[in-house]
N, CA, C and O atoms as a DFTB+ gen file, in Angstrom:
416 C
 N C O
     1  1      12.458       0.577      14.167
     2  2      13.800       0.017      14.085
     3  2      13.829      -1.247      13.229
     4  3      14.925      -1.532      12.746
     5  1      12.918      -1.955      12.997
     6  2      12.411      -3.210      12.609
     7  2      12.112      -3.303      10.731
     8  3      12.396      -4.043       9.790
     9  1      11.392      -2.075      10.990
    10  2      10.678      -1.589       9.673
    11  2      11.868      -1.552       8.163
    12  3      12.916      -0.907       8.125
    13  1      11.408      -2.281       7.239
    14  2      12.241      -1.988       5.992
    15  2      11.986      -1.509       4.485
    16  3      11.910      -2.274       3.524
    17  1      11.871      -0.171       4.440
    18  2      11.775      -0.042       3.567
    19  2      12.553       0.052       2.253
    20  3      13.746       0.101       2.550
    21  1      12.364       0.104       0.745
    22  2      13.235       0.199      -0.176
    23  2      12.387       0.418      -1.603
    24  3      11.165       0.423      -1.750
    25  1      13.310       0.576      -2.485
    26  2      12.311       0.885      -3.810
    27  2      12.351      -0.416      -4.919
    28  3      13.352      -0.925      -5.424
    29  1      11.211      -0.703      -5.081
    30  2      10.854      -1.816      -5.984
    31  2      10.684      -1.831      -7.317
    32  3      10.906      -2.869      -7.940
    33  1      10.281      -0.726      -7.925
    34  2      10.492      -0.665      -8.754
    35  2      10.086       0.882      -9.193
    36  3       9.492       1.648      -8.434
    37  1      10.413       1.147     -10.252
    38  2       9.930       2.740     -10.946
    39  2       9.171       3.734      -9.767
    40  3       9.709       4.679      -9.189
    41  1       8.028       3.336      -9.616
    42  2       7.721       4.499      -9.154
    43  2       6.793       3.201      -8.123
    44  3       5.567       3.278      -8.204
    45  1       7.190       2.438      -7.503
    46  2       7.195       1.782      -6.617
    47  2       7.862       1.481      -5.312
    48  3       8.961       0.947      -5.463
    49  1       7.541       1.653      -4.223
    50  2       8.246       1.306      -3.266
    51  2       7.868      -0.054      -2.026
    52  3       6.647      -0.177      -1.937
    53  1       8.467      -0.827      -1.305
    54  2       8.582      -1.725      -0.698
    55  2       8.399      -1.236       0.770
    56  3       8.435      -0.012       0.639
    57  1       8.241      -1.476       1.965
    58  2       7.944      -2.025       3.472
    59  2       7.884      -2.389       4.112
    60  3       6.891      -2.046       4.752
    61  1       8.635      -3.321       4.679
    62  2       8.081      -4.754       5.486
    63  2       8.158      -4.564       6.468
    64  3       9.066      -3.836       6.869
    65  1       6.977      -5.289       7.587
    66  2       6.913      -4.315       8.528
    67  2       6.531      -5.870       9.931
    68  3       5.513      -6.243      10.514
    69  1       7.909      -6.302       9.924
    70  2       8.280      -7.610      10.618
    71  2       7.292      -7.625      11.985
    72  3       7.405      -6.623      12.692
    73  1       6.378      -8.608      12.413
    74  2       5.906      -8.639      13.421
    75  2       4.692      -7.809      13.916
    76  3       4.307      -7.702      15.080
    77  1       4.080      -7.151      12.621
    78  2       3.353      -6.294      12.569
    79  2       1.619      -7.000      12.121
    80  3       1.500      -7.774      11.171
    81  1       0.698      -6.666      12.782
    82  2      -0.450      -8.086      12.209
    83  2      -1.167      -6.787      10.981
    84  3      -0.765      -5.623      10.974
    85  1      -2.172      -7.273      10.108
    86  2      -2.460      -6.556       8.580
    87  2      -3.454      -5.531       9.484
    88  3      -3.781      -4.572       8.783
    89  1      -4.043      -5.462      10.881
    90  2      -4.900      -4.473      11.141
    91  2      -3.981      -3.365      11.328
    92  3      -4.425      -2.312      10.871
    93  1      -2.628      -3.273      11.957
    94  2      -1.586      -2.704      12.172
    95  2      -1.542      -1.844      10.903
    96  3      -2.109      -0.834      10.487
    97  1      -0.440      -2.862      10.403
    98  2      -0.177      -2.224       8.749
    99  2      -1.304      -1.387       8.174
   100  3      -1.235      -0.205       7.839
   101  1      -2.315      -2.165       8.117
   102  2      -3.278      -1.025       7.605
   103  2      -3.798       0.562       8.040
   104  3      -4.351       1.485       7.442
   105  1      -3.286       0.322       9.446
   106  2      -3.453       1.872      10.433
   107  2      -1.868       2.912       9.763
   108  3      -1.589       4.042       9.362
   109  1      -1.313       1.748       9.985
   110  2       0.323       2.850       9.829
   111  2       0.000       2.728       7.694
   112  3       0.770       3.582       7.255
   113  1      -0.477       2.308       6.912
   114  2      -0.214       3.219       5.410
   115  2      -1.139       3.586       5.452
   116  3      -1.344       4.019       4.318
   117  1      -2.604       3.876       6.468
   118  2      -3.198       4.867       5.798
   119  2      -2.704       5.918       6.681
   120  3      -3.483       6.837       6.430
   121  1      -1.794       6.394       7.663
   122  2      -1.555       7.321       8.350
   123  2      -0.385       7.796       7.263
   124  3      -0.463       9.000       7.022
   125  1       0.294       7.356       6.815
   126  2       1.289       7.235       5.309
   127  2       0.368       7.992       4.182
   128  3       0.750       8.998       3.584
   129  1      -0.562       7.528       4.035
   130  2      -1.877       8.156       2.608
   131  2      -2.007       9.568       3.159
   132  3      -1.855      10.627       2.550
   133  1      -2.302       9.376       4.377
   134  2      -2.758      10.872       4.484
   135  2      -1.896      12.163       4.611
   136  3      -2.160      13.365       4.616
   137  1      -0.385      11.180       4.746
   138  2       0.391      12.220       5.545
   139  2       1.222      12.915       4.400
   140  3       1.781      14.008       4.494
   141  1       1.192      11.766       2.882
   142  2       1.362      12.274       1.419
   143  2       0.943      13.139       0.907
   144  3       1.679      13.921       0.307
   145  1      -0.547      13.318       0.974
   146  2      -1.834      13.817       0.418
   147  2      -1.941      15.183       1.471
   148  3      -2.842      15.835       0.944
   149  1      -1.673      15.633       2.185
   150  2      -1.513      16.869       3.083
   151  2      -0.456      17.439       2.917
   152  3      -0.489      18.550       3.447
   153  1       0.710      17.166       2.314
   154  2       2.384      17.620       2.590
   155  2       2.306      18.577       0.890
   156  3       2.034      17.912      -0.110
   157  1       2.436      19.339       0.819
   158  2       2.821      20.341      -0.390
   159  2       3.735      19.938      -1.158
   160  3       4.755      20.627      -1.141
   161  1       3.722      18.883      -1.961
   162  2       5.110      18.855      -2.865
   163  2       5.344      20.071      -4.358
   164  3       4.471      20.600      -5.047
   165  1       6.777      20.185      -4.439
   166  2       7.014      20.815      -5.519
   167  2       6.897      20.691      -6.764
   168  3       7.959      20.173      -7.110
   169  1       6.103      20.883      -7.889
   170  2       5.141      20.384      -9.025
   171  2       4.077      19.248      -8.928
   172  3       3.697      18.580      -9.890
   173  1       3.646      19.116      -7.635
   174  2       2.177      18.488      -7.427
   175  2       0.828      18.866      -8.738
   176  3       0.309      18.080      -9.531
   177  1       0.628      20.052      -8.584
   178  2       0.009      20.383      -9.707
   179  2       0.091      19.960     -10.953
   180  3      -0.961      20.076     -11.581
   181  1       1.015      19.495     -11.539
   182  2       1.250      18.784     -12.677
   183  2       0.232      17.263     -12.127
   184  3      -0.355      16.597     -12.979
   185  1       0.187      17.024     -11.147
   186  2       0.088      15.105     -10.840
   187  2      -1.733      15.158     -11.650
   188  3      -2.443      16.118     -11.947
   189  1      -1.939      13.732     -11.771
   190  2      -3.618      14.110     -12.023
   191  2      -4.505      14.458     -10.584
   192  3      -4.186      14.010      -9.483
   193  1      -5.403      15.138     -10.775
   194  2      -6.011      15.311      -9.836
   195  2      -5.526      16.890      -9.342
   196  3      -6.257      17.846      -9.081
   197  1      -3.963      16.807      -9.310
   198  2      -3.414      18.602      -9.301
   199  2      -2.965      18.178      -7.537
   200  3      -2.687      19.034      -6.696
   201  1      -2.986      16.787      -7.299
   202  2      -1.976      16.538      -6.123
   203  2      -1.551      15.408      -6.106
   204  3      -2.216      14.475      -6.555
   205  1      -0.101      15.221      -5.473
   206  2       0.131      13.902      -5.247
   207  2      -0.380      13.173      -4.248
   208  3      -0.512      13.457      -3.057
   209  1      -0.610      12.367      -4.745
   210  2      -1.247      10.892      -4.293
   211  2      -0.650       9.872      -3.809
   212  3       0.513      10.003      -4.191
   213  1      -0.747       8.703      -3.052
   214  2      -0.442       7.109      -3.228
   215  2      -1.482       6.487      -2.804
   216  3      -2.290       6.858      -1.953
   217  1      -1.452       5.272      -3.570
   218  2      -1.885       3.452      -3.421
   219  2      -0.730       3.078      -3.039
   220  3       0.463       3.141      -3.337
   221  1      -1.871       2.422      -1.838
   222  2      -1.277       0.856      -1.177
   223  2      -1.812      -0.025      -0.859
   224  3      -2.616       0.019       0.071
   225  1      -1.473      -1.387      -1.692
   226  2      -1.778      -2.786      -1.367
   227  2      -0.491      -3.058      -0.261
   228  3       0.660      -2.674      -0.051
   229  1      -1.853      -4.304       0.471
   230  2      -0.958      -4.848       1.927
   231  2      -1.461      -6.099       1.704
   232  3      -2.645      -6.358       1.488
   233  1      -0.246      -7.136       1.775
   234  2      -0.259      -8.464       1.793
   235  2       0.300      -8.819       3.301
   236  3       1.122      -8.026       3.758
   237  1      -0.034      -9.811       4.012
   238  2      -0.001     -10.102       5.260
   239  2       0.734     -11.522       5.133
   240  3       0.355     -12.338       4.293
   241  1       2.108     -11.857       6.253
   242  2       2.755     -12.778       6.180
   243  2       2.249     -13.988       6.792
   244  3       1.856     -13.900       7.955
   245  1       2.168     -15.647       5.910
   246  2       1.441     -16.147       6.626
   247  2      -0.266     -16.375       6.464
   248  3      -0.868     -17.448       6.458
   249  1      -0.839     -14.946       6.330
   250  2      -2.685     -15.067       6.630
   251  2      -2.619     -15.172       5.609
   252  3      -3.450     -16.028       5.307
   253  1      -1.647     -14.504       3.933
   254  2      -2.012     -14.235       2.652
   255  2      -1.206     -14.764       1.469
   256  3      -1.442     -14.771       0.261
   257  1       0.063     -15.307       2.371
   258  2       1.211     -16.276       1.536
   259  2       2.264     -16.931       2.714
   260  3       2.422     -16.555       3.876
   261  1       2.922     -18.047       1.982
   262  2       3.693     -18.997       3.026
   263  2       5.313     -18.904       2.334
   264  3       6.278     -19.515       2.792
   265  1       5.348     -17.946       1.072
   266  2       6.467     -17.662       0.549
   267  2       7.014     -16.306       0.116
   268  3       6.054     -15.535       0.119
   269  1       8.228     -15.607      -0.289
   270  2       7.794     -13.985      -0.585
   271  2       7.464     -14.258      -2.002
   272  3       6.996     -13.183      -2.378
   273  1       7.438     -15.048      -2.973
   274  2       6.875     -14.804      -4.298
   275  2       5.194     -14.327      -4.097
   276  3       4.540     -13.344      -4.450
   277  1       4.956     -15.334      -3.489
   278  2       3.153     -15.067      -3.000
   279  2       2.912     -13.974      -2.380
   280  3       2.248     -13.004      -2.746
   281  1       3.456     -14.156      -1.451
   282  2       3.409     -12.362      -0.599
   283  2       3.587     -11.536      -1.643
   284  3       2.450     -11.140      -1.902
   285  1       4.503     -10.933      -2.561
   286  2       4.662      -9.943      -3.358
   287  2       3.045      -9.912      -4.471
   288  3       2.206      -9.034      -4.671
   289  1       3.210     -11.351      -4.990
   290  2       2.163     -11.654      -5.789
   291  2       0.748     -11.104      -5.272
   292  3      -0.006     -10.571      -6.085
   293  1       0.555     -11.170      -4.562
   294  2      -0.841     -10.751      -3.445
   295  2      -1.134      -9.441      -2.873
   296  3      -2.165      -8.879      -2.503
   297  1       0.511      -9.033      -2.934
   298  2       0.584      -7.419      -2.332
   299  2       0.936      -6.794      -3.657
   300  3       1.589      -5.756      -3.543
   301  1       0.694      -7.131      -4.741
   302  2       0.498      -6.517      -5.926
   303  2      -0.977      -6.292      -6.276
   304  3      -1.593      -5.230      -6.369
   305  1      -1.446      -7.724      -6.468
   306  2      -2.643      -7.508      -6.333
   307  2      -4.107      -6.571      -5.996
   308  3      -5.094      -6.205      -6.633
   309  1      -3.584      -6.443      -4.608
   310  2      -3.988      -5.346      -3.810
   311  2      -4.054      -3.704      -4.462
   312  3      -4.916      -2.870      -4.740
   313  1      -2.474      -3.854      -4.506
   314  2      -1.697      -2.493      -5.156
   315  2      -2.990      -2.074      -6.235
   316  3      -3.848      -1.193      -6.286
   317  1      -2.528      -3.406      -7.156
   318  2      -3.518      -2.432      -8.529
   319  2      -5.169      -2.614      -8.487
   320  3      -5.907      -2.406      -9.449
   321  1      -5.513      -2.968      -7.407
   322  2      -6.829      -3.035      -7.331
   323  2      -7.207      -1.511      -6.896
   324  3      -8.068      -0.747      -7.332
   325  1      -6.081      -1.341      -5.710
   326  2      -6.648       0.267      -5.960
   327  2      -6.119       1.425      -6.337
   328  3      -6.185       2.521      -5.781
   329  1      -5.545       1.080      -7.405
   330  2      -4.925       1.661      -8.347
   331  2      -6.330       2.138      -9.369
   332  3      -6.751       3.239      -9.724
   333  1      -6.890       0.401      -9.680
   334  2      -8.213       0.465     -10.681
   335  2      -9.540       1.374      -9.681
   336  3     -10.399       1.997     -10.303
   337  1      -9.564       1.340      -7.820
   338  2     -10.653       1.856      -7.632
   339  2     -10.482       3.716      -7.618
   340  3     -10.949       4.658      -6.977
   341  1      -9.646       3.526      -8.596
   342  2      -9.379       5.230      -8.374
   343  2      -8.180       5.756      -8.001
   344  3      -7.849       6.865      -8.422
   345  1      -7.164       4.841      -6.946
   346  2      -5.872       6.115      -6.295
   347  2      -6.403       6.471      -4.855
   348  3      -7.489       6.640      -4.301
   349  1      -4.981       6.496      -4.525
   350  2      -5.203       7.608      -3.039
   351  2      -6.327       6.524      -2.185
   352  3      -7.502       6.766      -1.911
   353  1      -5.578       5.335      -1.896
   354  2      -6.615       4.260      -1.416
   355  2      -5.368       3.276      -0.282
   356  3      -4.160       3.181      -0.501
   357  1      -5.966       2.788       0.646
   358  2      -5.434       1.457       0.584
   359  2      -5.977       0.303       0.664
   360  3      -7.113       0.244       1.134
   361  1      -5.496      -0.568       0.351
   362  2      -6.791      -2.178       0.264
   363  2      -5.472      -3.230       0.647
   364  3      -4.243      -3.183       0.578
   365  1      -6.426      -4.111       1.052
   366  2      -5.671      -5.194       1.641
   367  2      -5.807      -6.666       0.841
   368  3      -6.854      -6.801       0.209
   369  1      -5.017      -7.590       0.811
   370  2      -5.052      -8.281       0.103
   371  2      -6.589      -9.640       1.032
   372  3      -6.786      -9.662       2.247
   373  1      -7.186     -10.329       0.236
   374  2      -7.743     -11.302       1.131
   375  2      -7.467     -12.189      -0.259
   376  3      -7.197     -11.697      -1.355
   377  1      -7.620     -13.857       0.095
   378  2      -8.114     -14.659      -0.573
   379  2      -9.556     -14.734      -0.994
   380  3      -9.977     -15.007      -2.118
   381  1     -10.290     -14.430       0.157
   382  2     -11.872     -14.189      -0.523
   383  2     -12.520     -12.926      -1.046
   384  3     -13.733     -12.743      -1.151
   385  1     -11.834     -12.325      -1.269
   386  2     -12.070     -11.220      -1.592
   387  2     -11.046     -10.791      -2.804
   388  3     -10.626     -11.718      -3.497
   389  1     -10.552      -9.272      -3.156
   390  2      -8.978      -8.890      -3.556
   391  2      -8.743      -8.085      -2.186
   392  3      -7.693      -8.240      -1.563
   393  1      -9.696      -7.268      -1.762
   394  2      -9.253      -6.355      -0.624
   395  2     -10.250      -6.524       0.261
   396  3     -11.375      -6.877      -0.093
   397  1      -9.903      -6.273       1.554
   398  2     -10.358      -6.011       2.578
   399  2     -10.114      -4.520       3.328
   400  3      -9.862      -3.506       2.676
   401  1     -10.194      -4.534       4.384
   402  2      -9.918      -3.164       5.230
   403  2     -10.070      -1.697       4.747
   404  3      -9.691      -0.627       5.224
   405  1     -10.518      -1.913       4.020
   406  2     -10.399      -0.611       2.595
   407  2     -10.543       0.218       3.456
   408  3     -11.189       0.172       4.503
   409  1      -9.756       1.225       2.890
   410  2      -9.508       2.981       4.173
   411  2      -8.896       3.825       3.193
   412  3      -8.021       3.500       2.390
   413  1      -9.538       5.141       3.366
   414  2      -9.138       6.027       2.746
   415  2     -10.152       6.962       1.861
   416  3      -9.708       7.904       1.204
């Protein structure tokens, strides 16, 4: 009821997932990864790989920014990190790190 999603850009989409801590989030998009990656879409075969896929970076409110520029900034981050480790991933944003929790 809480949950907000929306589209961010092109072939991007948004989440926020109010009150939720990053071990959370990270259980509910990789239950999201998998539940993409199992579902039959119509011209999947065209995608690379010959299925559709998603990446997701998770920035955490607070542990990973104190503003939403930073938050976005950080949960981008993430995004294309595992974007670069291949796809069909999710990673979490850290300061000491780029990702943490990695699943998938």
């Amino acid at each position: 009821m809480t949950d907000i999603p929306s589209r961010f850009g092109g072939d991007e989409f948004a989440v926020l997932f109010p009150k939720t801590d990053r071990a959370t989030a990270l259980e509910i998009s990789e239950r999201l990864r998998s539940i993409i990656r199992a579902e039959p879409f119509e011209y999947e075969s065209n995608q690379p790989g010959g299925q559709l896929t998603v990446s997701i970076g998770i920035a955490s409110w607070l542990d990973d920014a104190t503003d939403g520029t930073s938050l976005i900034t950080n949960d981008d981050k993430a995004l294309y990190k595992a974007k670069q480790a291949g796809r069909n991933i999710v990673l979490a944003y850290s300061a000491e790190g780029i990702s943490v929790g990695e699943v998938g």
